[in-house]
C-alpha positions in Angstrom: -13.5 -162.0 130.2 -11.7 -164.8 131.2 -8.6 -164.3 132.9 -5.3 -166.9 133.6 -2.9 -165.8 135.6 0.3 -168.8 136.0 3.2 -168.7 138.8 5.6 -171.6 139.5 8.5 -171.1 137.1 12.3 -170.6 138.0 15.6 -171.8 137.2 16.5 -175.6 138.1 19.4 -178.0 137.0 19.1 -180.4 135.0 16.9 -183.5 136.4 15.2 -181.1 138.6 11.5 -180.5 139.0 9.2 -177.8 138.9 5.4 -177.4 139.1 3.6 -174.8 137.4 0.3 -173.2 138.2 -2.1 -171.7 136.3 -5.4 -169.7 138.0 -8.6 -169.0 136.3 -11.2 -166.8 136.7 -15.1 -167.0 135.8 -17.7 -169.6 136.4 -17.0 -172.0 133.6 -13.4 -173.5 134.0 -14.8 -177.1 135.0 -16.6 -177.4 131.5 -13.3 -176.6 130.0 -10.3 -178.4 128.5 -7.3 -176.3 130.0 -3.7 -176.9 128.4 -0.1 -175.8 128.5 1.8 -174.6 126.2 5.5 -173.1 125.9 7.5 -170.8 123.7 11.3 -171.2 123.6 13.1 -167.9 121.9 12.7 -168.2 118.0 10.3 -171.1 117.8 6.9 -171.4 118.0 4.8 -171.9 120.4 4.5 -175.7 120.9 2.2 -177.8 122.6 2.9 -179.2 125.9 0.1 -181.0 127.9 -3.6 -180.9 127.8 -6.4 -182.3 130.0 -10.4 -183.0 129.9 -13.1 -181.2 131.5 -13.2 -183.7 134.0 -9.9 -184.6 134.5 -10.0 -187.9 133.4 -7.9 -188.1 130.3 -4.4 -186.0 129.7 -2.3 -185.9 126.7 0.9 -185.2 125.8 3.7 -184.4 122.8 6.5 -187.6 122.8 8.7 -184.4 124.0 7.9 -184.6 127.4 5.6 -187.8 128.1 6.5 -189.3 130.8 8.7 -186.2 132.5 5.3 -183.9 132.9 1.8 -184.4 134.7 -1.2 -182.1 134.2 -3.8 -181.8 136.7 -6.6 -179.8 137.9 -8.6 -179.0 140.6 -12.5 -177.6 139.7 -13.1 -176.3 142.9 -10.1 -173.9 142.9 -10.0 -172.8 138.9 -6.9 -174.5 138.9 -4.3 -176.2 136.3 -1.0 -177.9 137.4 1.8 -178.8 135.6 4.5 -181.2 137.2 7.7 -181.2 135.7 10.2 -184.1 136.3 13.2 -184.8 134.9 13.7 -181.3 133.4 16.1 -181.1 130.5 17.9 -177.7 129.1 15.6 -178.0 126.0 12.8 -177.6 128.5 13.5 -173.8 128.3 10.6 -171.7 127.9 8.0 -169.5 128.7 4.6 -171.5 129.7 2.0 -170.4 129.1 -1.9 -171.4 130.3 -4.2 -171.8 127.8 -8.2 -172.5 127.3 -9.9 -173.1 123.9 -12.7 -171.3 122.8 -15.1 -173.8 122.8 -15.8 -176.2 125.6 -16.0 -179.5 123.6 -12.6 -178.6 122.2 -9.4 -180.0 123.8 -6.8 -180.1 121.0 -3.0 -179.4 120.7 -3.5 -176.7 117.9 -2.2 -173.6 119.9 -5.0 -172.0 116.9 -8.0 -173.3 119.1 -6.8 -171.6 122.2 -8.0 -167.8 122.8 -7.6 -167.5 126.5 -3.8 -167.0 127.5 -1.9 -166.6 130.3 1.2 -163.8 130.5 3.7 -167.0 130.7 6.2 -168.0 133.3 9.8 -168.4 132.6 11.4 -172.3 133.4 14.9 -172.4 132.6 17.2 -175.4 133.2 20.6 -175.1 133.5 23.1 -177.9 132.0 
């Protein structure tokens, strides 16, 4: 069972910056894609960054390209998300998120079965 466990979140003004982290557990996170999502109250959850195996290639909604990095680290199990530039529709939960396949690194939240519990960002106008 795998298990993600994220920390990093707070409240920020507007322009401010945050990074997220996201822990995994098990053997197998380097053959993994690993992605963020996050969940603002009444929408769905929405896609927010996503990164390779390897590291080597990122991607990213129009929403926040640009404003957000995601990185990782194999050795430690670990997922970053920087956050620049944070806007008030940045509100959210984040969450951490692996597919279930290792050759899968899509921006369907639907391919994802391994979740974090989510860590509040709010930005403040």
């Amino acid at each position: 069972q795998v298990q993600l466990v994220e920390s990093g979140g707070g409240l920020v003004q507007a322009g401010g910056s945050l990074r997220l982290s996201c822990v995994a557990s098990g053997r197998t996170f380097s053959i993994y894609c690993m992605a963020w999502f996050r969940q603002a109250p009444g929408k769905e959850r929405e896609f927010v960054a996503a990164i390779t195996s390897s590291g080597n290639s990122a991607s990213y909604p129009d929403s926040v390209k640009g404003r957000f990095t995601i990185s990782r680290d194999n050795a430690k199990n670990a997922v970053d998300l920087q956050m620049n530039s944070l806007k008030p529709e940045d509100t959210a939960v984040y969450y951490c998120a692996r597919p279930k396949t290792y050759n899968i690194c899509a921006t369907d939240k639907n391919n994802y079965n391994y979740w974090g519990q989510g860590t509040q960002v709010t930005v403040s106008s």
